[in-house]
BAFI-3210 file (N, C-alpha, C; in Angstrom, 3 decimals, decimal comma, padded with zeros to 6 digits):
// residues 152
n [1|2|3|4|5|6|7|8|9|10|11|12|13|14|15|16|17|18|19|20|21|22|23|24|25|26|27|28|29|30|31|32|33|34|35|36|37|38|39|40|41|42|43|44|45|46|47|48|49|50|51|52|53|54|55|56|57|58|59|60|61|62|63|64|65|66|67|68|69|70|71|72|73|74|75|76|77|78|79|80|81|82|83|84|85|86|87|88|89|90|91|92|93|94|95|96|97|98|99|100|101|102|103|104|105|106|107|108|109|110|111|112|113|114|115|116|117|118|119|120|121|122|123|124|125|126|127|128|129|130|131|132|133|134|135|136|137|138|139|140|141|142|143|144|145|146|147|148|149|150|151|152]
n.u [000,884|003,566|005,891|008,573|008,399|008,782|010,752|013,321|013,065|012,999|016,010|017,309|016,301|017,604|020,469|020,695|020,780|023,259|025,371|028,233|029,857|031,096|028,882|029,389|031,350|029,542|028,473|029,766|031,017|028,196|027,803|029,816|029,049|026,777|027,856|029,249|027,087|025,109|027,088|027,049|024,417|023,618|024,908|026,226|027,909|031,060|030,670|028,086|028,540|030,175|028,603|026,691|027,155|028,027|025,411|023,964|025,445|025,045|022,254|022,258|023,858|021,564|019,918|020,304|020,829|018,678|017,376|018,397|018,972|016,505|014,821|016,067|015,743|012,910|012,758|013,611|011,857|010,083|009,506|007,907|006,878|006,912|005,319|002,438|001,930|002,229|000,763|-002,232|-001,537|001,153|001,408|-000,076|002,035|004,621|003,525|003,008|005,980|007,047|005,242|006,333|009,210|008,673|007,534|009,546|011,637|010,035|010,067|012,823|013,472|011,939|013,186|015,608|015,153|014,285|016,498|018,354|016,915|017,899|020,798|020,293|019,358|015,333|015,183|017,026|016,598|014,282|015,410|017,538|015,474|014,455|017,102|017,979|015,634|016,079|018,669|018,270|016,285|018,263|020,294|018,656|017,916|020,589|021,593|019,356|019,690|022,488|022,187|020,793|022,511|024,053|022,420|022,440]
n.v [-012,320|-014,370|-016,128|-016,815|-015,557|-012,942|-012,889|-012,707|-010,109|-008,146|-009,188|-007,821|-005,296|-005,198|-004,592|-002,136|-000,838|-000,991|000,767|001,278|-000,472|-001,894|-002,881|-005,094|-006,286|-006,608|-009,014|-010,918|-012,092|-012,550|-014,490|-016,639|-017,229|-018,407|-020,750|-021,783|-022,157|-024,143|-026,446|-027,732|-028,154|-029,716|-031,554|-032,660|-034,538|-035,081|-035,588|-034,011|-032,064|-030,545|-030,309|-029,089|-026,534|-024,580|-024,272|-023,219|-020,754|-019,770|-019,057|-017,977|-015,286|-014,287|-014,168|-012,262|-009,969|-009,316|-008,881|-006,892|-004,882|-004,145|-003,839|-001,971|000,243|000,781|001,548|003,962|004,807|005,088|006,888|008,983|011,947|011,255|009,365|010,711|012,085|010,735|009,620|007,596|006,171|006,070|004,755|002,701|001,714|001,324|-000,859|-002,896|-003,290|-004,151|-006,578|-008,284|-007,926|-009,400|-012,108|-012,877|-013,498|-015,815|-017,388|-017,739|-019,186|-021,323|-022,946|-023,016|-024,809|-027,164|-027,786|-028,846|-030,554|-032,534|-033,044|-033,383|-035,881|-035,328|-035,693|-034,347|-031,748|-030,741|-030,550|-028,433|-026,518|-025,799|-025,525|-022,915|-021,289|-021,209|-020,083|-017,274|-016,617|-016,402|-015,347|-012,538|-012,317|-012,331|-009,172|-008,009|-007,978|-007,188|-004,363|-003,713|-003,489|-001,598|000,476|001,112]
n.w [-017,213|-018,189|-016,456|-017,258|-019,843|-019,090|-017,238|-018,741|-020,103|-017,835|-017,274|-019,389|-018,686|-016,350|-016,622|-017,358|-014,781|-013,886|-014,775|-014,788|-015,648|-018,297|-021,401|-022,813|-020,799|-018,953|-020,120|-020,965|-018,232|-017,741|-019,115|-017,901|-015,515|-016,572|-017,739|-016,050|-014,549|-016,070|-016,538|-014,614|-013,657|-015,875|-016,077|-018,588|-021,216|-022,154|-025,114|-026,014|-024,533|-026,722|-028,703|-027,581|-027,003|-029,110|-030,753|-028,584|-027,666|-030,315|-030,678|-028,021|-028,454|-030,734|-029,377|-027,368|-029,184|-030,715|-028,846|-027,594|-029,418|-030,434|-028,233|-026,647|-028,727|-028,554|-025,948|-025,284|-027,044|-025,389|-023,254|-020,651|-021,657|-024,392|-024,850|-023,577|-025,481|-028,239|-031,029|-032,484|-034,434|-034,874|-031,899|-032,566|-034,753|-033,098|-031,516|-033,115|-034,310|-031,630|-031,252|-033,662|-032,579|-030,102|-031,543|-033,448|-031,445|-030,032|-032,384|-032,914|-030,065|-030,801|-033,139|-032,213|-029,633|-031,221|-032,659|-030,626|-029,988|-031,415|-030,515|-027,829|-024,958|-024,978|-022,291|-021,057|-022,365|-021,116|-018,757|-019,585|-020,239|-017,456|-016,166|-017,238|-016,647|-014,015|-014,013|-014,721|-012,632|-010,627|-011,185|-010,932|-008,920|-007,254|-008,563|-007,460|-004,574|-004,618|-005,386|-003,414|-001,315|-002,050|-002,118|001,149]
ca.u [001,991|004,201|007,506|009,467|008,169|008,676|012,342|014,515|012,525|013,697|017,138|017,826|016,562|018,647|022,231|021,320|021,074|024,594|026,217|029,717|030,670|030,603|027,546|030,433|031,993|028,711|027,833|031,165|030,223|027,142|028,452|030,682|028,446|025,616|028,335|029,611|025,827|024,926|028,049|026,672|022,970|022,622|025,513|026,427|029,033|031,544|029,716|027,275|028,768|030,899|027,563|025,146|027,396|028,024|024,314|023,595|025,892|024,508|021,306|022,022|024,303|021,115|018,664|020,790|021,102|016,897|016,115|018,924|018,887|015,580|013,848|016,422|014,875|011,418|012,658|013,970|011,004|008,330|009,675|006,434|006,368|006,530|003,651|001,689|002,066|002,310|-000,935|-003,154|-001,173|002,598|001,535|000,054|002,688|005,310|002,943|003,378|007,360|007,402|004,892|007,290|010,299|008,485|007,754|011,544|012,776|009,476|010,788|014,370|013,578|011,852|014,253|016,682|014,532|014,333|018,017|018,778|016,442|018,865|021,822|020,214|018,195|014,497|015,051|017,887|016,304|013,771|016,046|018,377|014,872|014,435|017,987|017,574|014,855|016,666|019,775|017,872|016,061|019,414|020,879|017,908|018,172|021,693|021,454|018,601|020,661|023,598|021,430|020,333|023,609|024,707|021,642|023,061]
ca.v [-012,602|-015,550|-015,621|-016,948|-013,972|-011,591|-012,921|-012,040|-008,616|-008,403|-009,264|-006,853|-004,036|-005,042|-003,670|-000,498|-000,091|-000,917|001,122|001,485|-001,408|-001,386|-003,477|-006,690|-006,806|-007,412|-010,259|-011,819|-012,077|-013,217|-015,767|-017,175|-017,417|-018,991|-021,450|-022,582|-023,027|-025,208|-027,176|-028,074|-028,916|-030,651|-032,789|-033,125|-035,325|-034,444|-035,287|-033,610|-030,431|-030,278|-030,358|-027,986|-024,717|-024,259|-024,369|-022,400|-019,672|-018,940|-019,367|-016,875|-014,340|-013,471|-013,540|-010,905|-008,803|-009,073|-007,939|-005,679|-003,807|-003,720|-003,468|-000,808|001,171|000,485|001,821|004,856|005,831|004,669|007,547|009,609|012,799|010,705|008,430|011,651|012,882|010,059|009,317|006,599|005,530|005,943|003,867|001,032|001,073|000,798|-002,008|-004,066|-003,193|-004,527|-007,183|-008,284|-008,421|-010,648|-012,890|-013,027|-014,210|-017,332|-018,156|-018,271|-020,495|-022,914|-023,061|-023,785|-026,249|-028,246|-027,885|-029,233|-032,053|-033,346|-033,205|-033,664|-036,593|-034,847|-036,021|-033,035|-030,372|-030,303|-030,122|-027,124|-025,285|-025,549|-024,556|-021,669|-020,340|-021,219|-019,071|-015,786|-016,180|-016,810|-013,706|-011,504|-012,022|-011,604|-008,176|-007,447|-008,198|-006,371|-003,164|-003,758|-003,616|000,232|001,661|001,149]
ca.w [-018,118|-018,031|-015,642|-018,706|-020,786|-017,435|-016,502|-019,778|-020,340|-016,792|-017,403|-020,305|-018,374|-015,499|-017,578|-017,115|-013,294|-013,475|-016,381|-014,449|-016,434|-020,487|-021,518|-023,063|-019,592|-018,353|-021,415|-020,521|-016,860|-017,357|-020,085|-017,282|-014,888|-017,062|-018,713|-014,930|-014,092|-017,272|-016,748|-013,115|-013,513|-016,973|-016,092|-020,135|-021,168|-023,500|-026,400|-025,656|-024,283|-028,139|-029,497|-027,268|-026,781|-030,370|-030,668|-027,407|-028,054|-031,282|-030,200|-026,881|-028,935|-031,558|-029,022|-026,725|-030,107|-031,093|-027,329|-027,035|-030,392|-030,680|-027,402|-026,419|-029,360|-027,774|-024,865|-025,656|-027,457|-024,480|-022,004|-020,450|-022,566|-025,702|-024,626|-023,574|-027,059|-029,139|-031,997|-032,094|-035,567|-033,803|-031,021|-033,017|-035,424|-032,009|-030,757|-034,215|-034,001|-030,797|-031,305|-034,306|-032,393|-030,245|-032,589|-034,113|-030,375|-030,044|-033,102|-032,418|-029,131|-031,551|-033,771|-031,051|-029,053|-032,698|-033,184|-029,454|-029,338|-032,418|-029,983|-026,600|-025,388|-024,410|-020,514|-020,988|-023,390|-020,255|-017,468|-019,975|-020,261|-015,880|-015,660|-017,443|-016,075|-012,685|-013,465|-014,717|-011,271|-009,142|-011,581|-010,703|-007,283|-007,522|-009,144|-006,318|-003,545|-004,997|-005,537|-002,002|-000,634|-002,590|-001,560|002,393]
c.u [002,826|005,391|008,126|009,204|009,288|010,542|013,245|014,210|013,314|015,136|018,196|017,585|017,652|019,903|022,122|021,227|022,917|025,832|027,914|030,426|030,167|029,463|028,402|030,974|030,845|028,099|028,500|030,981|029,256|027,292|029,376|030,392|027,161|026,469|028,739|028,251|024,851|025,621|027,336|025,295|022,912|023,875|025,940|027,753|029,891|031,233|029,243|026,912|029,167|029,509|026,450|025,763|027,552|026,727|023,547|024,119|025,663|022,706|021,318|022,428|023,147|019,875|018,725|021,022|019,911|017,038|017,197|018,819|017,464|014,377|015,071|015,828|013,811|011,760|012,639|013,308|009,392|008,805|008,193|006,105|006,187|005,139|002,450|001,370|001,723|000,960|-001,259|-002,272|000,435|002,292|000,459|001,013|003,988|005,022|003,402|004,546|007,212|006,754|006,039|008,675|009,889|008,407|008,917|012,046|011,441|010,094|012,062|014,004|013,070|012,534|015,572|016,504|014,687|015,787|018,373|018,141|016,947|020,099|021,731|019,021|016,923|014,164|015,960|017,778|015,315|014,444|016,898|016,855|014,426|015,636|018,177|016,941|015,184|017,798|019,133|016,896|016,906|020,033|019,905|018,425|020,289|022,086|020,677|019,610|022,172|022,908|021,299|021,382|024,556|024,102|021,898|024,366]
c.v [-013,733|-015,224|-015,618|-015,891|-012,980|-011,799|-012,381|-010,471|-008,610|-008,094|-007,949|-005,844|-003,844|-004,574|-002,666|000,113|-000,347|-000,908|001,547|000,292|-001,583|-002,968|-005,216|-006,861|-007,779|-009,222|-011,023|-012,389|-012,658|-014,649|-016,514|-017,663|-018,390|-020,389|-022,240|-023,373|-024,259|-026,307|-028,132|-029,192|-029,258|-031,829|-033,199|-033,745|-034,811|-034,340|-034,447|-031,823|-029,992|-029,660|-029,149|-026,909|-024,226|-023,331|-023,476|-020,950|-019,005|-018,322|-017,468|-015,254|-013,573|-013,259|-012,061|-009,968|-008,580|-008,145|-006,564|-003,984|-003,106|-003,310|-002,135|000,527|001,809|001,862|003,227|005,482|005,571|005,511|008,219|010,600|011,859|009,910|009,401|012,244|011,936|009,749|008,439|005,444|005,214|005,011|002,171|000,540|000,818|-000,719|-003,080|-004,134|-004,241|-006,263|-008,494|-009,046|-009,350|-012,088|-013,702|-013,640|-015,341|-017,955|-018,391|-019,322|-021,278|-023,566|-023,785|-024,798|-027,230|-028,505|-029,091|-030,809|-033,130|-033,617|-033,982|-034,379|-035,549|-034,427|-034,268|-031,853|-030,085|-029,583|-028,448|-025,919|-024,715|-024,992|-023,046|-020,795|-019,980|-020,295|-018,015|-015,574|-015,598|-015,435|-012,322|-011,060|-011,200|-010,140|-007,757|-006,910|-007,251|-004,643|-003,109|-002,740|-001,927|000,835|001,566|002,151]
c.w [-017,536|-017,297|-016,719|-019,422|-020,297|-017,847|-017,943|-020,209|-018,984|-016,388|-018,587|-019,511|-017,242|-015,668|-016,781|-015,990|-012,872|-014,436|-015,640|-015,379|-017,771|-020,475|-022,003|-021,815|-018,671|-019,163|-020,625|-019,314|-016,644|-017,835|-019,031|-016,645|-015,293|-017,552|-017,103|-014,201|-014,410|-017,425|-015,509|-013,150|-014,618|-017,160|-017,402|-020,163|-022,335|-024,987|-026,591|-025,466|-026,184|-028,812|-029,319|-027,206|-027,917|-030,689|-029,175|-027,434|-029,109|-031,215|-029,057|-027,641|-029,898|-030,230|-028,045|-027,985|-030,458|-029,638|-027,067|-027,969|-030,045|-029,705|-026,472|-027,288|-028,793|-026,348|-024,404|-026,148|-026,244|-022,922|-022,017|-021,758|-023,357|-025,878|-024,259|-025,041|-028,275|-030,289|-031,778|-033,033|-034,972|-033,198|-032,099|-034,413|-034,277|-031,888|-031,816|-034,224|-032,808|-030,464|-032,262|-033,785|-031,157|-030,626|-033,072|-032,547|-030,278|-031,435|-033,572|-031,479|-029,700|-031,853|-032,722|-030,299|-029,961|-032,575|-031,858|-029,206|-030,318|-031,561|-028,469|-026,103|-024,479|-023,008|-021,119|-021,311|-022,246|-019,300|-018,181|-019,428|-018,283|-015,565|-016,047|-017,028|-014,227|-012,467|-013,844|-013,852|-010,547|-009,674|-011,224|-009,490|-006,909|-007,359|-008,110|-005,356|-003,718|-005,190|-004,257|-000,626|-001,291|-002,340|000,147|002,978]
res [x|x|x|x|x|x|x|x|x|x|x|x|x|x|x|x|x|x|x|x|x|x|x|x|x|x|x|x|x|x|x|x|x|x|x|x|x|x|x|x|x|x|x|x|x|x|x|x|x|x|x|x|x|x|x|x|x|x|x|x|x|x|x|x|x|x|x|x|x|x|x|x|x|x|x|x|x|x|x|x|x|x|x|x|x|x|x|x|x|x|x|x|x|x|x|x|x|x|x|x|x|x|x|x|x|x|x|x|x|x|x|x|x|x|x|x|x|x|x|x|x|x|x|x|x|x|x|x|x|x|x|x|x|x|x|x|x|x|x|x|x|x|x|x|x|x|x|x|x|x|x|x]
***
């Protein structure tokens, strides 16, 4: 499987090792952190910025509501008993659900790549998609390292 796939599956499940804080404190947080890191490495100019967070934030806000609504569902129904139990017809109508809401987030990042390469020249729509995948590393680790450090 692909890292890019891997890392935002990844990232959603990461919330819930650390439910002391309501699930918007953590958005907010992360939104702060992702918006100071974006500011840093794509170097955008004010144009530029006016133009891509509009477009980034709508962009980030549906795709955290596809993976959260709907692969929290998922999740909730893919504990052991249930998968011990489940039919042949259950689990491939899950798989198409889930296949589905796949689907609905590659074609959001199209959609958004298209939108972006109207605002941002190509050199930049590269470097956004490397920083990206650079901060939901640096946030994994993060989150590791911070887990690391409560189990001590």
């Amino acid at each position: 499987m692909n890292l890019k796939k891997i890392l935002p599956l990844l990232l959603l499940f990461s919330y819930s090792f650390y439910a002391q804080e309501s699930m918007n404190d953590k958005k907010e947080q992360i939104k702060s952190m992702k918006v100071a890191f974006f500011t840093t490495e794509l170097d955008l100019s004010s144009q530029e910025s006016e133009k891509f967070w509009p477009l980034y934030n709508a962009y980030d806000n549906k795709q955290f509501e596809i993976r959260h609504k709907k692969m929290k569902a998922f999740k909730s129904r893919l504990n052991n008993d249930a998968l011990d139990k489940i039919s042949e017809k259950d689990a491939s109508n899950f798989l198409n659900q889930m296949e589905a809401a796949d689907e609905e987030l590659f074609w959001l990042r199209k959609k958004f790549t298209k939108s972006l390469r109207t605002v941002l020249p190509d050199v930049k729509v590269l470097k956004f998609k490397k920083c990206e995948d650079d901060f939901y590393r640096k946030l994994l680790q993060q989150y590791g390292d911070r887990g690391r450090k409560d189990k001590r």
